[in-house]
N, C-alpha and C positions, 0 to 999 in steps of 0.2 A: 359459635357466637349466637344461635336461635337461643337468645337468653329472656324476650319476651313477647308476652301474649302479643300476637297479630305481628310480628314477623316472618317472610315468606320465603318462598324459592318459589321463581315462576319459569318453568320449563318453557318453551315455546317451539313451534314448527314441529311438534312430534306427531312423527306418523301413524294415524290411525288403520292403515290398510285400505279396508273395504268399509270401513265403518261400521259402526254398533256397539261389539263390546271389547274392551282393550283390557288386558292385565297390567298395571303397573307392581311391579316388581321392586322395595326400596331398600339399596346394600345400606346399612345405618348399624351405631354404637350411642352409646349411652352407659354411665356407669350410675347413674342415681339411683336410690332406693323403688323409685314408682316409675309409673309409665311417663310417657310425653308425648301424651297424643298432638295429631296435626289433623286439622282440616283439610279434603282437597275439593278445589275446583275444578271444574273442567269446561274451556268454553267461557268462563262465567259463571256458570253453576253448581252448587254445592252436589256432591257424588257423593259423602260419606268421611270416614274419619279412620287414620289406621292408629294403629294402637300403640306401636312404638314401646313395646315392654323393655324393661332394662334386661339389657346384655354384660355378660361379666368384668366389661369394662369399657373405658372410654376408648381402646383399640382392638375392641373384640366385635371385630364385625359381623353380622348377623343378618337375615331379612324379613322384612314385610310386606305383605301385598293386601292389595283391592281391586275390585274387579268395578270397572268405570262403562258408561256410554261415552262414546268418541265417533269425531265424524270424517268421512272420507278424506284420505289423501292428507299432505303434511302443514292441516293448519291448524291444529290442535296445540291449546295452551292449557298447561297444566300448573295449577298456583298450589303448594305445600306449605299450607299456614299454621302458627303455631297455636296453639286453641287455651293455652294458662299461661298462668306467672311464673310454673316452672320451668317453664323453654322446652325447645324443642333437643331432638337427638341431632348428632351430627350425622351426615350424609354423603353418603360418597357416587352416588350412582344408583340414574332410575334405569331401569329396563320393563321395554314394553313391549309386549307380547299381542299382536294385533290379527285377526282374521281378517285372508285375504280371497277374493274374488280369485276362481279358475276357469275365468273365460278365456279360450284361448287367443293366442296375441302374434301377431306376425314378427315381434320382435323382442328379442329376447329382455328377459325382465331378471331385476338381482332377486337372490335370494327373501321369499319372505317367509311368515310363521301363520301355524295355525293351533289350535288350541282343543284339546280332547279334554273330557272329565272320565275318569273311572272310579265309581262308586269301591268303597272299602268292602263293602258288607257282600258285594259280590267276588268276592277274588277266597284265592286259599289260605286258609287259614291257620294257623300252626300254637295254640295256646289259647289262641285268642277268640273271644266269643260275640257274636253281632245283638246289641242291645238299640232297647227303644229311651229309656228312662230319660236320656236328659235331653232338653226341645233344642228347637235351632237347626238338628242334623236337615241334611240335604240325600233325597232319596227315602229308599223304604227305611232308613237306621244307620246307624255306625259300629267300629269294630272299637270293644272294650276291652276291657282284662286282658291287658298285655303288662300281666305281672311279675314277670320271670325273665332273666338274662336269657336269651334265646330264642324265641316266642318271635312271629314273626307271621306278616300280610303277606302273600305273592300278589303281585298284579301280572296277569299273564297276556299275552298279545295286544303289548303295549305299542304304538304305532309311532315309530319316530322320522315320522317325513321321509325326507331324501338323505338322511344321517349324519353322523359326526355331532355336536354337542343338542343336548335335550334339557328345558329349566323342567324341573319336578315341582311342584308349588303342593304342600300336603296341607289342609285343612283339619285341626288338631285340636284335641282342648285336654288341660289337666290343672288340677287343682293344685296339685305338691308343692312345696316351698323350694325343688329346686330342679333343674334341667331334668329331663328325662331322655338322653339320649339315643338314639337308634343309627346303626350304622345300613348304609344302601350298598346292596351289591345288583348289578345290572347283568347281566348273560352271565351269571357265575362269576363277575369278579369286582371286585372290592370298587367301591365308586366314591367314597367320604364319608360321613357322619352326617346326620341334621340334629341340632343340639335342642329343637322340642322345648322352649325356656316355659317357665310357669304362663298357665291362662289367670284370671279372675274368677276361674271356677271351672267344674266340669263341665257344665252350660258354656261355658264363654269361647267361644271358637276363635281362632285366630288362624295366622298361616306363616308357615316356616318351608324355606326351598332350596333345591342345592341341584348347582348345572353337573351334569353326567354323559359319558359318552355315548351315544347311541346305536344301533344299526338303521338301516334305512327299511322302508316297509313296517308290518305289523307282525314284527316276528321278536318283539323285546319282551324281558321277563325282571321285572321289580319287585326286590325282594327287598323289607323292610323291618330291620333285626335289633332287637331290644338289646340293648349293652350292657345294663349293670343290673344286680339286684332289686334297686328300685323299682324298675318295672318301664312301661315304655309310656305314650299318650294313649286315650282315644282319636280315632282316626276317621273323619267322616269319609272326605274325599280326597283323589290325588290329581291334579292336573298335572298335563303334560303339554308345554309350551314346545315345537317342533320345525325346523327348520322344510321348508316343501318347496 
């Protein structure tokens, strides 16, 4: 029912970690022809606006992310506002991804995350070629021409904490009129799909992620494999949200 402009969801008490910078991670569906962007706040203050593209239906759920400032410890309020008259998407679940402090502690402390970037344009490559053309990338470039069912990035000594589930959060962009799906295998074995939905362009970045099993330490190998003849995205960057 985000049916109009300046309706909200306002998270509260969420945990920033150690503060600075926070992933918000949004599971959301939408079946409309166009986006449904939202505004977020943080704190009070304007952080930016996720994109909210349509997913193939109103029960085809999907994600979004942005990357926020957040401040220490669990007082952090997070406002998701509707930004038109054509409403927002529905919403089932934020997840955040927070960098925490490893100062050691006489007592023991739960589980928290931290957060690694591994650039595209550095990993192995299988088809696919590292281009400069469209702006925005993050790093020296990103990986293009991933034209061909098969065709495929390695990300190799990928670090997944203390192990068991790892979010992927991939920073993407393509122009096509429709999904470009790629299936993820993690230590050689089948881990899902990320369904890559259209950008506004090949410029237009966006980000698409899917949770995977992990090992613990810096001994994981992400492989990210083009599905169908259509071909796959550009790929700038991959995060990796991790359990430590």
């Amino acid at each position: 029912g985000m049916k109009s402009k300046g309706f909200y969801i306002e998270f509260r008490n969420v945990d920033g970690g150690s503060g600075g910078t926070c992933l918000l991670n949004f599971r959301y569906a939408h079946g409309d022809s166009a986006a449904r962007p939202c505004g977020i706040k943080v704190n009070g203050n304007d952080a930016g606006d996720v994109t909210f593209l349509p997913t193939a239906g109103w029960g085809d759920w999907q994600y979004d992310s942005i990357r926020v400032p957040c401040n220490a410890g669990s007082n952090n309020t997070i406002r998701v506002i509707v930004l038109t008259s054509q409403g927002g998407p529905l919403i089932d679940a934020m997840e955040v991804a927070a960098t925490v402090s490893t100062t050691p502690t006489m007592q023991p402390t739960p589980p928290q995350t931290h957060i690694d970037q591994y650039q595209a344009e550095d990993q192995i490559l299988s088809g696919a070629t590292i281009r400069t053309k469209q702006s925005g990338y993050t790093g020296t470039g990103y990986v293009g021409g991933m034209k061909s069912k098969g065709f495929y990035i390695e990300f190799r000594n990928v670090d997944g904490g203390s192990g068991g589930t790892c979010l992927l959060n991939f920073r993407y962009a393509h122009g096509d009129s429709a999904a470009r799906p790629c299936g993820i295998k993690v230590n050689g074995n089948d881990a899902g799909d990320v369904t890559f939905l259209p950008t506004a362009g090949w410029g237009d970045w966006q980000y698409d992620s899917i949770r995977v099993p992990c090992n613990a330490g810096s001994n994981n190998t992400i492989r990210v494999i083009v599905l169908t003849s259509q071909g796959g995205p550009s790929i700038d960057v991959m995060e990796v949200a991790a359990t430590v």
